[in-house]
TIPATOR-959985 format. One line per 8 residues: number of its first residue (from 1); their letters; for each residue x, z, y of N, C-alpha, C, O, CB. Coordinates in pm, whole numbers. Each point is the difference from the previous one (the first is absolute). Glycine has a CB too. Layout:
REM TIPATOR-959985
NUM = A = X:Z:Y:X:Z:Y:X:Z:Y:X:Z:Y:X:Z:Y | ...
END
This chain:
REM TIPATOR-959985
1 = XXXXXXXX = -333:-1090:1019:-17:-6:-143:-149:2:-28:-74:85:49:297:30:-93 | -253:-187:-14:-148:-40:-26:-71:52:-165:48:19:-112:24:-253:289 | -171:241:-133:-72:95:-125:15:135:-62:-28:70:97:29:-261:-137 | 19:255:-35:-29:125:-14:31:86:-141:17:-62:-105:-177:-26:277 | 167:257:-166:23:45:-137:-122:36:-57:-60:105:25:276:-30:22 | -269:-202:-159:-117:63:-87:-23:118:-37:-115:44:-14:130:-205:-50 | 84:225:45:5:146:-77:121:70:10:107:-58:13:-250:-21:-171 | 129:230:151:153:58:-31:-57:135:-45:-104:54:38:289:-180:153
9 = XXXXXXXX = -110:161:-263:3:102:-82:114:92:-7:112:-46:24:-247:-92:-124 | 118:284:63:94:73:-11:-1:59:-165:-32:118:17:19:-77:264 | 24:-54:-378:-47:8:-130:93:194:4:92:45:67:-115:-408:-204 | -61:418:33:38:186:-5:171:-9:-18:64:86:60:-326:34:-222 | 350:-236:70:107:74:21:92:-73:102:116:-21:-34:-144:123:-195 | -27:-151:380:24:21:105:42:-202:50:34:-43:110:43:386:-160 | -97:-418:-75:44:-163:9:-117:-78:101:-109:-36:-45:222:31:-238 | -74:-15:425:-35:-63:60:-49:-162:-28:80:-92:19:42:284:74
17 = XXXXXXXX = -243:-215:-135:-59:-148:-2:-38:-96:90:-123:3:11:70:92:-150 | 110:-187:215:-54:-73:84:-84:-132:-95:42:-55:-102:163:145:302 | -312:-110:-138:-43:-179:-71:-40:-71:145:-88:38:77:-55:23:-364 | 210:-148:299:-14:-130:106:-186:-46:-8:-71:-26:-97:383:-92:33 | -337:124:189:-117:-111:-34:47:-168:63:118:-31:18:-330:261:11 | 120:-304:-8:44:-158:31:59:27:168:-24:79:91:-204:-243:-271 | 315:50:156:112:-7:122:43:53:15:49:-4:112:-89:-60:-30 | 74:167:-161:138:109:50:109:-43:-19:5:-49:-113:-94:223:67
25 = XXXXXXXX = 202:-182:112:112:-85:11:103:101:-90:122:-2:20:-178:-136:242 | -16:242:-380:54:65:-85:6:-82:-114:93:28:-76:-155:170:175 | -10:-292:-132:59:-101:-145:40:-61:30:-61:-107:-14:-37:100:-112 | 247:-6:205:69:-115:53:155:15:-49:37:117:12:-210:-139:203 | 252:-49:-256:110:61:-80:118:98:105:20:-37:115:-56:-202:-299 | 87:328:144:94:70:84:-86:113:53:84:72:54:68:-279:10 | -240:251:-53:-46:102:103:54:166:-67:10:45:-115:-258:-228:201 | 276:247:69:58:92:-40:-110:191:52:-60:14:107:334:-248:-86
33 = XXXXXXXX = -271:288:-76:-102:88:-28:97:112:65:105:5:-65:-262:-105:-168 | 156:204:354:52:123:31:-73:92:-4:-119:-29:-2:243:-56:105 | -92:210:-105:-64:124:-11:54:86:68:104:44:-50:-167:-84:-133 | 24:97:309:94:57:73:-112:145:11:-107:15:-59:275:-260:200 | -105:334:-51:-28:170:89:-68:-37:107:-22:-109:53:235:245:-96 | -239:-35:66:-72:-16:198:120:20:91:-9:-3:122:-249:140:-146 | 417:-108:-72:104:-16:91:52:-119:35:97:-26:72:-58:207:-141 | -132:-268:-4:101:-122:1:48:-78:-71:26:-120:6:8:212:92
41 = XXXXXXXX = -13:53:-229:184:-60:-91:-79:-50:-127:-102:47:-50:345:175:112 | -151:-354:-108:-73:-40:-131:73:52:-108:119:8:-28:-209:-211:115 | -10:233:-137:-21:61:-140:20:-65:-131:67:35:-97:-209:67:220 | 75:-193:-105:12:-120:-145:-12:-137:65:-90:-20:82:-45:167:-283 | 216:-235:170:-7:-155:32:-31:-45:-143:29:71:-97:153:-102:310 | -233:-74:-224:-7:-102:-108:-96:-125:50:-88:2:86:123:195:-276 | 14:-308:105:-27:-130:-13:-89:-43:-165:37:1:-118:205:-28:306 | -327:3:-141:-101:-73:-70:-57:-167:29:10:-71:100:-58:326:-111
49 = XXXXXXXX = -8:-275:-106:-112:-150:15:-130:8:-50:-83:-88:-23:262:-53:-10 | -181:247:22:-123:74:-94:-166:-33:90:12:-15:122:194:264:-219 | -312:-257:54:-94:9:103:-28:153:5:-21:48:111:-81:-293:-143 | 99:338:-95:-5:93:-9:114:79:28:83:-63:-65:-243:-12:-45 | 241:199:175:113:49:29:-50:163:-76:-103:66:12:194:-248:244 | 16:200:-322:-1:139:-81:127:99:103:119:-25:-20:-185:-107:-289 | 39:210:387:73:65:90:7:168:-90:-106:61:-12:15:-242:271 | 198:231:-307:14:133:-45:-1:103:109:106:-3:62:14:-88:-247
57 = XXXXXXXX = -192:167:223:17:92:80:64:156:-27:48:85:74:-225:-240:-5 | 151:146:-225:-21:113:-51:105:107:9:-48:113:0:-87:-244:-125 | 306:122:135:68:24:52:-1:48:129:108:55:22:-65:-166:-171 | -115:114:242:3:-11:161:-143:144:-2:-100:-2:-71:187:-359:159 | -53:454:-1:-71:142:24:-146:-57:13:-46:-105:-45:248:259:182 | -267:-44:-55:-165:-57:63:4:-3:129:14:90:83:-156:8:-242 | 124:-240:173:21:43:176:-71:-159:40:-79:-53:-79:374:245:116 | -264:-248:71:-115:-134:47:173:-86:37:99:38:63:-436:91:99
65 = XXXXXXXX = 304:-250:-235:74:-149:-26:-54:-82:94:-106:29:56:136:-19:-298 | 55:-152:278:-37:-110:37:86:-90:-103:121:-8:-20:-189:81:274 | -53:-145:-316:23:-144:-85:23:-120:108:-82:-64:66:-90:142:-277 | 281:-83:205:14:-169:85:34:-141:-99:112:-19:-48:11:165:273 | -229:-231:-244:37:-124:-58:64:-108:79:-41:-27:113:-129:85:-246 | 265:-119:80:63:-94:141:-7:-102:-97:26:12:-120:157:121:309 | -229:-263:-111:10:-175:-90:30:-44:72:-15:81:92:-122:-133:-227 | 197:-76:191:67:-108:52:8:73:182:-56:-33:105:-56:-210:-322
73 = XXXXXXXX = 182:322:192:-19:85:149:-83:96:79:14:67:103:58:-231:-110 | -174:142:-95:-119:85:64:-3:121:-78:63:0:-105:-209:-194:179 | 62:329:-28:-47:77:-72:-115:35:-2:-72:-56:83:236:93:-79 | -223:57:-89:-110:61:6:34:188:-19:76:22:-94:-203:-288:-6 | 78:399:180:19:53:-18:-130:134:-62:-86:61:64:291:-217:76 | -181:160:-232:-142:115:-52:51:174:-7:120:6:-28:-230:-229:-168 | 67:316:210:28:113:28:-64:87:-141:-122:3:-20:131:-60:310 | 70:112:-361:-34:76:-134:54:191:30:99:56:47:-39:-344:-231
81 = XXX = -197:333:122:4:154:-11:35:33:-128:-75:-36:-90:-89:73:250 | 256:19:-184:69:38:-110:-45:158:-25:53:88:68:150:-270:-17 | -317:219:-166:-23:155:-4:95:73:-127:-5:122:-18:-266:-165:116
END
């Protein structure tokens, strides 16, 4: 998967922001966004087309996430600290 996350953010009441920079195979239609534990287990699935992805965390304790974006097979995986 080629190119990269311009930015991400955790805003105070806990809504996870991703923004795509160029070639990320995240503005491509269908891509699906997981949020899983360090056990493994996913937490939240959803599907977007967004370049920008609004991920709610806020529900979910303080503890450390993995964001996995998946597009046409591929993923990208980023690692979030939840305080």
């Amino acid at each position: 998967m080629g190119g990269s996350i311009e930015k991400m953010t955790v805003t105070d009441s806990g809504v996870l922001l991703i923004t795509h920079g160029k070639g990320l195979a995240g503005i491509k239609p269908g891509q699906k966004e997981l949020v899983f534990n360090l056990l493994g287990e996913t937490l939240i699935s959803m599907k977007t087309n967004a370049k920008e992805i609004e991920v709610d965390l806020s529900a979910l304790p303080s503890a450390t996430y993995f964001v996995k974006i998946i597009s046409d097979g591929r993923g990208k995986v980023v690692k979030v600290n939840k305080y």
